[in-house]
N, C-alpha and C positions, 0 to 999 in steps of 0.2 A: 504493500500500500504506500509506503515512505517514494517508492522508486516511481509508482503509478503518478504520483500525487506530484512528484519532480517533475514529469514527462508533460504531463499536462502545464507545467510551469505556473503550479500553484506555488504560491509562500507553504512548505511543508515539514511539516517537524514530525518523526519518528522518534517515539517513546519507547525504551526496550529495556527489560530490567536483566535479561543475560547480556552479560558483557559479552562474550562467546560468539551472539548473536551480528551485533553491529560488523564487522570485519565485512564480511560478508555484502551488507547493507553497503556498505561506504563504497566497496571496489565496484559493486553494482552501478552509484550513480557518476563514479570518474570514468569508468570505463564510457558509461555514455555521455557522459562530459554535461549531468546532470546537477542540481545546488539543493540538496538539503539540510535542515539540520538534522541529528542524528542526536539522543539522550541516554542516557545511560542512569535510569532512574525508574522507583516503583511511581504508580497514580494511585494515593492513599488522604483518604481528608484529615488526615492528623499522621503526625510525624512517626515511621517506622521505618526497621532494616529487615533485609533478607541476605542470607550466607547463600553463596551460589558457587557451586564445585564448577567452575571453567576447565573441567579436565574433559566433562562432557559434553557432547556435540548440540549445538543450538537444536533446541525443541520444541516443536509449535503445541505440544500439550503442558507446556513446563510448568508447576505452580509455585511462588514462593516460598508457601508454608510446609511443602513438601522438601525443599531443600533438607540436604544432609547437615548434619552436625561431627563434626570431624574429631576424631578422639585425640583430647591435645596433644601427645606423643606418637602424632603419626604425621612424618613427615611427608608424605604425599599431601596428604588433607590439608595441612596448614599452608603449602606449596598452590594451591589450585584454590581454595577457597577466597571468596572477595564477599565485601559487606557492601550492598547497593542500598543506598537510602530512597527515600519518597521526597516525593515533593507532590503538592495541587498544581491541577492543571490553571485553577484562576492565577496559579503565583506566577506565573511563565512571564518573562519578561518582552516576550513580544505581544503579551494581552495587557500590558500596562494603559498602552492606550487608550482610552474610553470608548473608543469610535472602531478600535479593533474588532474583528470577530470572529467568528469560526463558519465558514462556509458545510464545510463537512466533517464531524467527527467521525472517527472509525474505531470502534474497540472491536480487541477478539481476546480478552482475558482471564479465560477459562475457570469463569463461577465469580470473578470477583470484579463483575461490570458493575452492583450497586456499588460497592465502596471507591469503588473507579467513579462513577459519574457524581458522588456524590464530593469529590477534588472539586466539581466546576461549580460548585453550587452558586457560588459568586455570579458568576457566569450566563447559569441559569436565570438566575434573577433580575438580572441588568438585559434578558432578551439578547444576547450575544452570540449565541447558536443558532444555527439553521437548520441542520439535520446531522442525525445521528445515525449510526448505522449500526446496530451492533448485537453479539451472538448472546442467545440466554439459554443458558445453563444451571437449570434449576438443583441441578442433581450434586452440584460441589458447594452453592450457597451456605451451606453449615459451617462450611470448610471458612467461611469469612464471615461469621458473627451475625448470619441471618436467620430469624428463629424459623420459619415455616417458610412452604412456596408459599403461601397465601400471605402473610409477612409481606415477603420480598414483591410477589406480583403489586399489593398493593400499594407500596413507595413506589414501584414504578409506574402505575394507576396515577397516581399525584402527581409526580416528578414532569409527567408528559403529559396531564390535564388541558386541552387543547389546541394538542399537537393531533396532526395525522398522523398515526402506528402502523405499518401495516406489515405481511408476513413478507420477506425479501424475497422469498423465492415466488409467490403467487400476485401481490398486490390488492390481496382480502386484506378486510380489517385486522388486525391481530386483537385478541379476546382483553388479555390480561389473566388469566382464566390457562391452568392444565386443561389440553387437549389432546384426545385420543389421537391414537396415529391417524385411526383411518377416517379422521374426520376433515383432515389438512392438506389435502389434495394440491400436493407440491409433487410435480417429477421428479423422476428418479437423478440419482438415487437416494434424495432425500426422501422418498414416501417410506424407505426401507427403515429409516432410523428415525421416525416424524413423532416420536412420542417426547411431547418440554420435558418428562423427566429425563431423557437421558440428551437434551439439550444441544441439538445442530443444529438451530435454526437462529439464523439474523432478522432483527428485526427496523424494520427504518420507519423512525421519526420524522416526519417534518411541522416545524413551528408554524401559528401561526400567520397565514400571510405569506409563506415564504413558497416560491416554485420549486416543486417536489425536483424539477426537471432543470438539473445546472447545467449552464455552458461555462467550462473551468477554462473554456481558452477566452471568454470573453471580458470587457470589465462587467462590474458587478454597478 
């Protein structure tokens, strides 16, 4: 998404909390002689760290909390492991601006989208977003201090309270609401895994007022 978001020569910042990961990320946009920024930082609403073994190979299921703890006399562990802090996404120094804004957010991280979205809340509130794009995964939410799906659907019920929701792969409204697989009539091969609890499905916002349908090469 970092590289998509270059190419289109949007202003685009990549947030990644595997150091491991970025390398990768960065040769991608010189190779195309692309400008991004690149972060090496969790999206948390109050200040936390995560120990990340960089011995292992960037993982698009990776979770923080799963990170290893390394037995202090093991020199491998102590050797590979790295402490990445959080930052909010309202703190971000290129949303200092007031007039700044977020044309497109993108999350994909794996069960901890509300504590993720709940960094921009600033953001939120000052109408600074456009659309959000992003996966729910109801089945690891415990895993980040969320008591039930019904819990968690319902901050997100609020959070997006006059936004258009809808399901990314069909462009039905999205419930808020656990839904059976075979109620979500998304092709394959999401119809095979279509059930929120075990959560592949993106969901996209768009704010009031705002065209669901962006031209990122034009001005705004």
């Amino acid at each position: 998404w970092t590289v998509l978001g270059a190419f289109f020569t949007c202003r685009t910042i990549g947030i990644e909390p595997q150091p491991q990961c970025l390398p990768p990320v960065r040769m991608a946009l010189d190779y195309n002689e692309l400008s991004a920024r690149t972060i090496n930082a969790l999206l948390a609403p109050i200040p936390t760290t995560a120990t990340i073994d960089t011995s292992k190979p960037c993982f698009g299921g990776f979770q923080p909390n799963e990170a290893p703890h390394p037995h202090p006399h093991s020199q491998r562990g102590s050797r590979h492991a790295q402490v990445v802090r959080s930052l909010r996404l309202d703190d971000l120094d290129e949303l200092k601006d007031p007039n700044a804004h977020i044309a497109l957010w993108h999350l994909d991280v794996e069960g901890a989208e509300i504590p993720v979205l709940r960094s921009a809340a600033k953001l939120f509130a000052e109408r600074r977003i456009d659309r959000v794009l992003f996966e729910v995964t109801l089945k690891r939410w415990g895993q980040f201090g969320i008591g039930s799906k019904k819990e968690g659907l319902d901050e997100l019920r609020r959070l997006f309270s006059g936004w258009t929701c809808t399901w990314a792969c069909n462009g039905r409204p999205f419930p808020w609401v656990p839904v059976p697989r075979h109620h979500v009539y998304c092709g394959r091969p999401w119809n095979i895994h279509s059930d929120l609890g075990w959560g592949l499905f993106d969901v996209f916002c768009v704010a009031p007022g705002v065209d669901p349908l962006w031209n990122a090469t034009a001005a705004r």
